[in-house]
N, C-alpha and C positions, 0 to 999 in steps of 0.2 A: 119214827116216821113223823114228818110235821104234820100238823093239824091243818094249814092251811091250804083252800082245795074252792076256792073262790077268787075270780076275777070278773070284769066288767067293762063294757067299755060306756062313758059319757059325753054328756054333750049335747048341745041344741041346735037344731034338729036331728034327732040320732034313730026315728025309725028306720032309713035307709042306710042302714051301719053295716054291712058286710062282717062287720068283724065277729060276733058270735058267733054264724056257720065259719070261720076260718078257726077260731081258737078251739072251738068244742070239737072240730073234725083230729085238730092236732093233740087235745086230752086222749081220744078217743087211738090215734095212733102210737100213741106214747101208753098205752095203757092204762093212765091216769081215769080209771071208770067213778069213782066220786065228784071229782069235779065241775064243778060248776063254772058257766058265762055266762054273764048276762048286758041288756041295756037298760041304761038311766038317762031317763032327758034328763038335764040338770045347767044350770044357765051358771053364770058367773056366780050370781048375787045367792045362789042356793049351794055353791061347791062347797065352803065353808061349813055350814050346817051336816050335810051329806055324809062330808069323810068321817064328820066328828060322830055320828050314829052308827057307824063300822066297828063292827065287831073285828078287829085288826088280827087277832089271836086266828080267823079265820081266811082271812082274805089276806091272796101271795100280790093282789095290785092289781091296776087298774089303765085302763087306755083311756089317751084324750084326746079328743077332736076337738074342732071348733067351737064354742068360743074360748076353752078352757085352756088352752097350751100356754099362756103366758099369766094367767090368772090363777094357775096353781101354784108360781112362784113361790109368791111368799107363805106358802102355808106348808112346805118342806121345811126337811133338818137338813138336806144334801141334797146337791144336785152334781152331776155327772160336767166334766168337761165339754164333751160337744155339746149337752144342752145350752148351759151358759153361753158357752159360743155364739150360738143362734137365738138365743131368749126363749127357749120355746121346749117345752115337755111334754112329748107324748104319752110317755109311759113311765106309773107311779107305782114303787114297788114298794111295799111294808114289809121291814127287816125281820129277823126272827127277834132281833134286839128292841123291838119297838121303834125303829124309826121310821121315815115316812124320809126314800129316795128319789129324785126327781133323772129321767134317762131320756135322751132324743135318740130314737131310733130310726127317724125319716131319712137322716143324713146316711148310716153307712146303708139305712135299704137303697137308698138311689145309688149309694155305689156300686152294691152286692148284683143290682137288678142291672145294672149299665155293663159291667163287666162278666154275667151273665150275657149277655148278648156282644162278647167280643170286644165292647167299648171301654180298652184299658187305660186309656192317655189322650185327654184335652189340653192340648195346648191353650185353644181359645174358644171361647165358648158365649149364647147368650142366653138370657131368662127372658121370659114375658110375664112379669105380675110383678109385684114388690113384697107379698104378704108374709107371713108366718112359713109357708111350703116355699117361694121363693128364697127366702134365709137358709132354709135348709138344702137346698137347691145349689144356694152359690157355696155353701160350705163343701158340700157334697163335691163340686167342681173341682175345688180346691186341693181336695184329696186325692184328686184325680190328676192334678198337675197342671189345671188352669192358672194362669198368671195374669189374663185379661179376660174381662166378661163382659158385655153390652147386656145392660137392663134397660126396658124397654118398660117408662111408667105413664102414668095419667098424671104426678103431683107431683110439686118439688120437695114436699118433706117426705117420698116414700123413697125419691130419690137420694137426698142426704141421706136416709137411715142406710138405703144399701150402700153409698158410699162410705161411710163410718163402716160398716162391717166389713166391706172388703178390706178395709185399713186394717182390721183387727187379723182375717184372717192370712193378709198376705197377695193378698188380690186388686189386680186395680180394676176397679169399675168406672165402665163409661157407662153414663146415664143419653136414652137419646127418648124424644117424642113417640109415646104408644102410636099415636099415627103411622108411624114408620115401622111396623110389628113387622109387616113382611118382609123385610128386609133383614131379620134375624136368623132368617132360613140359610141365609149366603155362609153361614158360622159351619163347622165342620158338627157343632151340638149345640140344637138348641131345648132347653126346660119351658113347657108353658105349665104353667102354676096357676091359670085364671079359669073362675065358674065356666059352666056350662053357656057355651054360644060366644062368649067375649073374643074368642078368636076367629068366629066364622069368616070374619071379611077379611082375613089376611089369605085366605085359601085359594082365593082366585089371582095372585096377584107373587104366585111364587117365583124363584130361579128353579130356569130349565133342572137342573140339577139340586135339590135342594138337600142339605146335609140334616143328619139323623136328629131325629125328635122325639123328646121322651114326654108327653101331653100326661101329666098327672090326673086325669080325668078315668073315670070306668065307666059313666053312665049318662048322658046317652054314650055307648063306642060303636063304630071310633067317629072319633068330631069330626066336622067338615075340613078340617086344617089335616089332623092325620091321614084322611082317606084319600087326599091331595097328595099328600109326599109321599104315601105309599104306593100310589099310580105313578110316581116317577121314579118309583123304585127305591125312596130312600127307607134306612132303617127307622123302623116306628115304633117304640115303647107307648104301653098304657097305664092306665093307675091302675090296673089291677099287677101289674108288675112291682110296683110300689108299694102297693099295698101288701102281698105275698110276703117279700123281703124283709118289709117294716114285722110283719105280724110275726115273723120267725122269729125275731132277733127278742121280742117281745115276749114270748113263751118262752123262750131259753131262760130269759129274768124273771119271771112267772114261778118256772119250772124246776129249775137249776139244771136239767136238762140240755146238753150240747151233742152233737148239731140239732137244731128245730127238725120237725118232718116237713122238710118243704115240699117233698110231693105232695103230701095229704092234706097241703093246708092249699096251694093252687090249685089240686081238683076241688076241694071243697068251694073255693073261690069262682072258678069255672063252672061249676053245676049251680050256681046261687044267682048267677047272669044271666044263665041258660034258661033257669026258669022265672025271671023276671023279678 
């Protein structure tokens, strides 16, 4: 049996991390009663340090939030294709071989959580943000059989970058003025990927009809944007769907354990809302 019975998730600001009550509900469904999760604020400038204090022999890896997804790079032996893809590693896993694996699991969670809800095939699609979940965003489209996507930015160098990656992935992006956010709703699917309130003022300002929205946000839910297209009846995704999916695919790597309990890790996620 492996010795390792340790994972974590990091990141700054990471008190509000859902992810402990997800993973420890899903040790707890898998039977895994030793194991331990935990959280570490940990900032770029202390990642470094941090992993190199790990007891590796113990710990099956670790999740990344913000600011760490693209600042773990260089401090892997591998990283995974769809991470590269998107520059961006959520989840680091330590081999039984001693190596230190770099995974993005945001990309097929947005697939798993979209087609979960029916949504098997975007022809065309749009984002609102340009960040780190935005990458994963248009990737995730991608796989879905998008072949055009409107990103909708504040900059022109967030724009190039998404333009460079659609190239890589096979996608064409059109860049158009964040101003114009609400006009992203006309799309058959649109990803918002931006903080909490950046999207309020496109809410008042939708089509009569607006097409299905997956708002990577859990907190406050649902945003003023969501609660808009869900009064017109369209399909509405939250980050807590995102997060679900991401945290599955994540314990499987963790675990070696396949399928994840995804019932156990959504109620777990659903009761951690609920109580604020």
């Amino acid at each position: 049996m492996t010795s390792k019975h340790r994972a974590a998730v990091l990141g700054s600001p990471i008190a509000h991390s859902l992810s402990p009550a997800l993973h420890r509900a899903a040790f707890a469904a898998l039977g895994l009663d030793g194991w331990r999760y935990d959280r570490f604020e940990v900032d770029e400038a202390a990642l470094p340090g941090f992993l190199a204090g790990l007891d590796e022999a113990e710990w099956a890896g670790c999740s990344l939030t913000m600011p760490l997804k693209r600042a773990v790079i260089p401090l892997l032996d591998e990283i995974s294709g769809t991470a590269r893809s998107v520059e961006a590693v959520n989840t680091l896993v330590f081999t039984a071989d001693g190596r230190r694996t770099g995974h993005n699991t945001d990309v097929p969670g947005l697939v798993n959580a979209l087609r979960e809800r029916g949504i098997t095939e975007v022809p065309a699609a749009a984002v609102l943000g340009a960040g780190a979940t935005a990458s994963s965003a248009l990737a995730a489209l991608a796989r879905l059989g998008a072949r055009e996507v409107t990103v909708y930015v504040r900059s022109p160098e967030r724009a190039r970058e998404m333009t460079e990656l659609g190239e890589r992935l096979g996608v064409a992006v059109r860049t158009a003025d964040w101003a114009r956010g609400a006009e992203a709703l006309a799309h058959p699917l649109t990803v918002a990927t931006t903080p909490a309130g950046a999207t309020d003022g496109f809410a008042g300002d939708l089509t009569a009809e607006p097409g299905a929205l997956f708002d990577v946000l859990y907190h406050p839910w649902p945003t003023k944007l969501a609660g808009a297209c869900a009064e017109r009846g369209a399909t509405v995704l939250g980050g807590l769907d995102l997060l679900v999916h991401q945290a599955v695919l994540q314990n499987e790597l963790f675990t070696g354990r396949t399928p994840g309990p995804l019932a156990a890790i959504r109620a777990a996620g659903e009761a951690a809302l609920a109580a604020g």
